[in-house]
C-alpha positions in Angstrom: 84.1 88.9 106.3 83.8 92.8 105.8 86.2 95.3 106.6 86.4 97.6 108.0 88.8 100.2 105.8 90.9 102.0 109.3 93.4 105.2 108.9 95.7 102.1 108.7 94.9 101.4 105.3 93.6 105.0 103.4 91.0 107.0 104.2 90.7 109.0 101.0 91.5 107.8 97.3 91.8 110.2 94.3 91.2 109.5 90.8 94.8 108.5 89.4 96.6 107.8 93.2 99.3 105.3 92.5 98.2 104.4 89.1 101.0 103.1 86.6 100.5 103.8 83.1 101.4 100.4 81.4 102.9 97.4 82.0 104.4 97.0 85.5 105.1 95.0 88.4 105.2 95.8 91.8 105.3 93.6 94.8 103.4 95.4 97.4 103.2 93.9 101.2 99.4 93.3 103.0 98.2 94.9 106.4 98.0 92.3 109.4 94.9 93.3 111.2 91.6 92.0 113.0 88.1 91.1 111.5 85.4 89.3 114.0 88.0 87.8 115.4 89.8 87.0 112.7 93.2 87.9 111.5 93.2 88.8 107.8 96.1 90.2 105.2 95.0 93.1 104.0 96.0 94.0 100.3 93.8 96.4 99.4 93.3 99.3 100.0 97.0 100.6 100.7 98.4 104.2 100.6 100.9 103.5 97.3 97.9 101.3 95.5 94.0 102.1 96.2 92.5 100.4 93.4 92.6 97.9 90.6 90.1 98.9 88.4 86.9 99.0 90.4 88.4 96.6 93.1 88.9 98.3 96.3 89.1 96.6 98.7 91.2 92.6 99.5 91.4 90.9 103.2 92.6 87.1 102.6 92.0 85.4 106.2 93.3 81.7 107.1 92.7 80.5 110.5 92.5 77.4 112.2 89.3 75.9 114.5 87.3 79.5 115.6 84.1 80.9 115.8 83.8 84.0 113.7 81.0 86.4 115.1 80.4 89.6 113.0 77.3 91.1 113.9 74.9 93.5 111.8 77.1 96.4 110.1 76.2 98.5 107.3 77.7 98.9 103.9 77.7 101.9 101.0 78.3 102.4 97.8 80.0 99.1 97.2 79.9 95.1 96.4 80.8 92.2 98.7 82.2 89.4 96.9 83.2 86.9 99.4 85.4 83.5 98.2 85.9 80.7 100.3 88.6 78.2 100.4 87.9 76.4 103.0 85.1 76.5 105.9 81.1 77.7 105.9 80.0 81.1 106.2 76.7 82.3 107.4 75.1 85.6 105.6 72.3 87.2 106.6 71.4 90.8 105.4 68.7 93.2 105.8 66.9 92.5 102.7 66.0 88.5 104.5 68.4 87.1 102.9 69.9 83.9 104.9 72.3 82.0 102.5 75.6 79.5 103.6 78.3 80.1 101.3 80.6 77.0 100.5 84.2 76.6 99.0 83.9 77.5 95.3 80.4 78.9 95.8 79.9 83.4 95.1 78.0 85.5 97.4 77.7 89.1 96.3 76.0 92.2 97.9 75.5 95.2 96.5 75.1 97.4 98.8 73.9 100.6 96.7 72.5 103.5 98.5 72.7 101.2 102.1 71.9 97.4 103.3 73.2 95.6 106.2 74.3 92.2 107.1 76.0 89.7 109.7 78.2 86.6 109.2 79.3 84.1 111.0 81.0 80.6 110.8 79.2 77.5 110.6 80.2 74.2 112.9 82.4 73.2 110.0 84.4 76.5 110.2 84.6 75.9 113.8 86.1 72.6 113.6 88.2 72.6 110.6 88.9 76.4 110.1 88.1 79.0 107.7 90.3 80.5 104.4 89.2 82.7 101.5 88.6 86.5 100.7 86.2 89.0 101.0 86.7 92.0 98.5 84.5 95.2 97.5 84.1 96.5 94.5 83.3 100.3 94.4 80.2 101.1 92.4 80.1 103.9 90.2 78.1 107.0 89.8 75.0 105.1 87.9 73.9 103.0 90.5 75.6 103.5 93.6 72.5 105.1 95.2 70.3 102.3 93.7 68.9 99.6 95.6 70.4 97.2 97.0 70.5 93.4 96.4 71.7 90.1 96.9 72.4 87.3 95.1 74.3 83.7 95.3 75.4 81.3 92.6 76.4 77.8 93.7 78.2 76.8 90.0 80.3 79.3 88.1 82.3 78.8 84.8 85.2 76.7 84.8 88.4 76.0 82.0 91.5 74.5 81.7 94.6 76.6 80.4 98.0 74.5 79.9 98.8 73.6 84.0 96.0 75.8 85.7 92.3 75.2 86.4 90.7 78.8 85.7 87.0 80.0 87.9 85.1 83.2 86.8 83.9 84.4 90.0 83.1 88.1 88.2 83.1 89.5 85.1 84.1 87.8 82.1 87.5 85.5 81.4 88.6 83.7 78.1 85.2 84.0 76.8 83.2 82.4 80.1 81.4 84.8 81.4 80.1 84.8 85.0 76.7 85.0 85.7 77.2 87.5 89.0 76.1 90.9 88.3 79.1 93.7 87.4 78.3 97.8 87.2 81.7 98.4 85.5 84.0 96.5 83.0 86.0 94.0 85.4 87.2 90.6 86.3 88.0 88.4 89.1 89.4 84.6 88.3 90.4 82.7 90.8 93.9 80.5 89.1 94.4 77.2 90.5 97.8 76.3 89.5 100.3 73.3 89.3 103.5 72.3 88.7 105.0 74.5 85.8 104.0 77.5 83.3 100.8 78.1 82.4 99.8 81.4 80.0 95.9 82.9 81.0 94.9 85.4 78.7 94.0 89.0 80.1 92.4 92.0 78.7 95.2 94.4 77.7 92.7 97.5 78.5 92.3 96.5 81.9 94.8 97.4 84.9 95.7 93.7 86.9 96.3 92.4 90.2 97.5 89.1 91.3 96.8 87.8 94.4 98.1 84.2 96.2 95.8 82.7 98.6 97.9 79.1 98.8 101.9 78.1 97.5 103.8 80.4 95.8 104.0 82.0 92.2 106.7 83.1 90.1 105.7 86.1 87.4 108.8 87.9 85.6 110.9 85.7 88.1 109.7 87.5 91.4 107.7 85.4 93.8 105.0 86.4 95.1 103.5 84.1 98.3 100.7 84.8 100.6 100.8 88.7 102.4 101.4 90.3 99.0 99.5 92.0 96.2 101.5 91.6 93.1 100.3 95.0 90.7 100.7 94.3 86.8 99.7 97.8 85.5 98.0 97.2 82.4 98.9 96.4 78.4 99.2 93.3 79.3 97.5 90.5 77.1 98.2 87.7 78.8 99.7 86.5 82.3 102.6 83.9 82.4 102.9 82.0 85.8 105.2 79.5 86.9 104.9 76.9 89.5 107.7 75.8 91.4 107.8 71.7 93.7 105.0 69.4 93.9 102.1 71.5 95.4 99.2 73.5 94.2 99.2 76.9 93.8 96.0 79.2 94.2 95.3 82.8 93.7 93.3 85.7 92.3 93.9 87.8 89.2 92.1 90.9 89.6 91.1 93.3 86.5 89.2 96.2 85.6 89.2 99.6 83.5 90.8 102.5 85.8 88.0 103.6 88.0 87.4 107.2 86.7 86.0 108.3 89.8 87.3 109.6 92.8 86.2 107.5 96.2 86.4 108.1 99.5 86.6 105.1 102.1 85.9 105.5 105.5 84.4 102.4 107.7 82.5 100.2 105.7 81.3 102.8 103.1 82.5 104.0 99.6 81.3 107.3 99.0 82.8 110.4 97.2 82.6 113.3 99.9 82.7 113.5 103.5 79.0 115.0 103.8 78.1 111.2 102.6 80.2 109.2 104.9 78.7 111.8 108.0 75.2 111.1 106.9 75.3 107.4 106.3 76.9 107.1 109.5 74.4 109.2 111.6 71.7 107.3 109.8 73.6 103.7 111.0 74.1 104.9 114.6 70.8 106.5 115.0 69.4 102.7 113.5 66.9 104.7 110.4 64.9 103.0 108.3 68.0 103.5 105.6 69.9 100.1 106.3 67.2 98.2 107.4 67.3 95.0 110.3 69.0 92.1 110.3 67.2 89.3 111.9 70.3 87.5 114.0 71.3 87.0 117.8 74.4 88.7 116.7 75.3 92.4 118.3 74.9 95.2 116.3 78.3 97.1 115.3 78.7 100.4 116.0 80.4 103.1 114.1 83.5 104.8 114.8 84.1 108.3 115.6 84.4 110.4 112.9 88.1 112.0 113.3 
């Protein structure tokens, strides 16, 4: 699932937009809109809050029996990192990459200076329906306009702290470290949660997100549920959680330094002027050799009009 970033969400994001120095919380709603088909909650990007350290970008999507079709699109200056839940995915990019990603299983692309890809469901998405996240993670200066690359990893580090069950899908958590590539100082863990408190450790230089993907969670005795991004500033040290009834609660805690840079979204790109965003789009529609093929069926996306 990837984007795309609309005038509904931002189009531009300064260095320091909505940043809270220190501690905080704010309980900040998600975007319903349409991906392949899909509907997704969109927590990221929003107007008030644009990043979370180099994270940029949040669509949580859970939908019942479907056939996701999203055909070849290009991506810049950024990293998928999709997570799934539930369902098969289907991700084929212009590098020949062809790789099924599974519940609990990391797929990550960085796009550097342009790649493309398609996904789609598998038979088991069609029958029993698909749930997870796709984020992006804006690149910074030193390798945006690298090369791009892919890469998969079926098994990523696990632990236990007090009532939760912790996965290091990026970056590096309680002293597991994942193996998927990072370009800045970051984190993503996913927290599967049950019945009580549990206390997870965090980095007190990084800024935090929390973000529920199943039940709810109480933090500082607001909820947060599905179709919100809960922002915890940063100086915080550690993350207390509370899980109210019988089921499971599951969700992402999001960290990073502050992005230093200044980005500027537009479509499926992450760039820092709009000289960049009109040249990687000509280059898309015009089909150069910049973002390659992508061997699938699958109709080619076109870009939007630049307004």
């Amino acid at each position: 699932m990837s984007g795309p970033v609309t005038v509904g969400d931002v189009v531009t994001a300064a260095r320091g937009d909505g940043r809270t120095a220190g501690r905080a919380l704010e309980v900040l709603p998600s975007r319903a809109t349409e991906v392949g088909g899909v509907a997704v909650s969109r927590a990221l990007p929003k107007r008030t809050r644009r990043t979370v350290g180099a994270w940029c970008f949040v669509d949580h999507f859970s939908a019942g029996p479907l056939d996701m079709k999203i055909g070849p699109h290009p991506h810049l200056g950024l990293q998928t990192v999709t997570w799934l839940v539930q369902g098969d995915v289907l991700h084929r990019d212009s590098l020949g990459s062809e790789q099924r990603i599974k519940p609990g299983q990391l797929n990550l692309m960085t796009a550097g200076r342009g790649v493309a890809h398609a996904e789609d469901s598998t038979r088991n998405a069609t029958a029993a329906g698909l749930h997870g996240v796709q984020l992006w993670v804006a690149l910074p200066e030193a390798t945006r306009n690298g090369p791009p690359a892919f890469e998969h990893h079926a098994a990523l580090p696990q632990a236990e702290h007090d009532e939760c069950t912790t996965t290091v899908i990026l970056g590096e958590f309680a002293g597991l470290r994942s193996p998927a590539r990072t370009d800045t100082p970051l984190m993503g863990v996913e927290l599967l949660a049950r019945r009580g408190t549990s206390t997870v450790p965090l980095d007190a230089t990084f800024e935090h997100a929390l973000v529920v993907l199943e039940g709810v969670a109480t933090v500082e005795e607001r909820a947060v549920a599905p179709g919100a991004l809960a922002y915890l500033g940063t100086g915080r040290d550690e993350l207390v959680v509370t899980i109210a009834g019988t089921g499971r609660t599951r969700m992402l805690v999001l960290g990073g330094e502050p992005f230093p840079e200044s980005i500027l979204m537009w479509w499926n790109f992450v760039a820092r002027t709009s000289t960049e965003v009109d040249e990687a789009r000509d280059d898309w529609q015009a089909a150069t050799e910049r973002f390659g093929s992508v061997r699938t069926r699958l109709a080619r996306v076109d870009a939007p009009p630049r307004q």
